[in-house]
C-alpha positions, 0 to 999 in steps of 0.5 A: 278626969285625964290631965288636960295636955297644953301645947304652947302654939306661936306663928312662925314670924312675927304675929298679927294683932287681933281684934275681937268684939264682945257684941252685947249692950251696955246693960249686959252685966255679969253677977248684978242682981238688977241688970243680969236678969233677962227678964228687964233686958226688953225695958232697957234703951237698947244701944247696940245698933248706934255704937256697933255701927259706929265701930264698925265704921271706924275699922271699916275705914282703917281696913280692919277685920275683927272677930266679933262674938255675938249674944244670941238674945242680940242676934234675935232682936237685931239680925241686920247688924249681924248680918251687917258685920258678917258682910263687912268681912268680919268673922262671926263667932258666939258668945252665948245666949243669955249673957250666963258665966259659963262655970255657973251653968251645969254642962247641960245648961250649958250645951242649951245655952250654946245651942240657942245662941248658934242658931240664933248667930248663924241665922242671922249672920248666914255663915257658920260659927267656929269661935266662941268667947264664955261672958266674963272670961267664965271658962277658968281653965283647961279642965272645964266642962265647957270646953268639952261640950265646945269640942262636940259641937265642933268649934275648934277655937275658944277665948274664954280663958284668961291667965288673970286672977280671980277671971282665970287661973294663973297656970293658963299659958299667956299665948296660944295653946292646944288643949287635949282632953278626952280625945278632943283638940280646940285651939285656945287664944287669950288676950294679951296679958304684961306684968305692972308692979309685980302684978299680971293684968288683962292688958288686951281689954277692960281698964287696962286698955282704957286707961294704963300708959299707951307707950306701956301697952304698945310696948307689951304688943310689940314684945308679945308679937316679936314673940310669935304670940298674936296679940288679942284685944277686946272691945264691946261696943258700949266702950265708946257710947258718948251718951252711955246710961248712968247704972245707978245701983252697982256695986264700986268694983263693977262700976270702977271696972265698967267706967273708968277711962271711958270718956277719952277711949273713943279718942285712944281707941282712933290712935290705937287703931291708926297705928297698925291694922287688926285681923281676925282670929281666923285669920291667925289660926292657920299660922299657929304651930307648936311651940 
């Protein structure tokens, strides 16, 4: 396979900050035998129509518009919340069909994946779907497959790779960057990422942005925007379920990862919010230019 060319891209000025949405239900868990299985998904309480509407609400009042990545196993059951978030303004993008990590699917797998959740996310948001986000940040790096069958299906910008191991490798570029390969180009955004004792964290979702200092998190913002590196947040909307199933059975690492810090998010999330106002990633990539 050619050497992927990796051009970093920033904004000519300052850069925005970025809110995208994983919409997928509190039960949607990568890698755990008991709650991955499609198969129990319909025996679960589904909380998604309560905690995205409630979320949708709050950046309703604060004029944010999002990007928010939608499961095609969600855009199925709940086609009115869907619909509900693309008429509020919000960009609409896919993040699969069945919640799978996209490095344990074959490229055909994949390409059936990615086309069940498109179909399902653009039927029921009645607008087209550019963007994409693998579950579990699950496209390693530039030399994935899945970034190929993306490009054919003519996304043009994916958020699946993350700089952070094990998520992702540690040569992806922290900011925006073109990725060329094979004779096609798509646009690939991360998250905001900054350095805690010697170590690189995720700093624009997860634990990190639940429970690390907010004068330490507005201050790796501000530095990466300054740059002309749109700072990427993420959030799922189970984040800020008050009433959030107990998940008896997981493994310590994943619950300390699922829970930790999510009693007072939905406090910190009204602060963060307050403090400057959210755009899409759609909103971004046209000011994005080489480096």
């Amino acid at each position: 396979m050619p050497q992927p060319v990796i051009t970093p891209l920033r904004t000519r000025g300052r850069a925005p900050r970025v809110l995208t949405i994983d919409a997928e239900d509190w039960f949607h868990v990568c890698g755990d035998g008991y709650y991955s299985d499609p198969r129990r998904w319909d025996a679960f309480a589904p909380r998604i129509e309560a905690t995205l509407g409630v979320l949708l609400e709050a950046l309703a009042r604060g004029g944010h518009r999002a990007t928010v990545f939608v499961l095609g196993w969600i855009a199925r059951r709940y086609p009115g919340l869907v619909r509900d978030a693309a008429a509020r303004g919000h960009e609409i993008g896919v993040h699969g069909d069945l919640h799978l990590r996209a490095d344990e699917m074959t490229p055909a797998e994949f390409r059936e994946d990615l086309r069940r959740a498109r179909e399902a996310v653009e039927a029921a948001a009645g607008t087209a779907a550019g963007a994409y986000r693998a579950a579990e940040w699950s496209i390693r790096d530039a030399r994935a497959a899945a970034l190929g069958e993306l490009a054919a299906a003519g996304f043009r910008c994916d958020a699946s790779m993350m700089p952070v191991p094990p998520l992702g490798s540690a040569d992806n570029p922290e900011g925006p960057h073109r990725i060329e390969r094979d004779g096609w180009s798509l646009t690939e955004v991360p998250p905001l990422t900054g350095r805690l004792l010697g170590r690189r964290l995720p700093l624009g979702g997860a634990w990190p942005f639940r429970v690390l200092p907010e004068t330490f998190l507005a201050g790796a913002e501000q530095r990466a925007r300054d740059q002309g590196s749109p700072a990427v947040f993420t959030l799922h909307p189970w984040e800020i379920d008050r009433c959030h199933p107990r998940m008896d059975g997981l493994p310590a690492a994943t619950r300390a990862v699922h829970f930790l810090g999510l009693r007072r998010f939905p406090e910190r999330l009204e602060r963060w919010l307050a403090r400057d106002r959210c755009v899409a990633l759609a909103d971004v990539l046209p000011e994005l230019v080489p480096a």
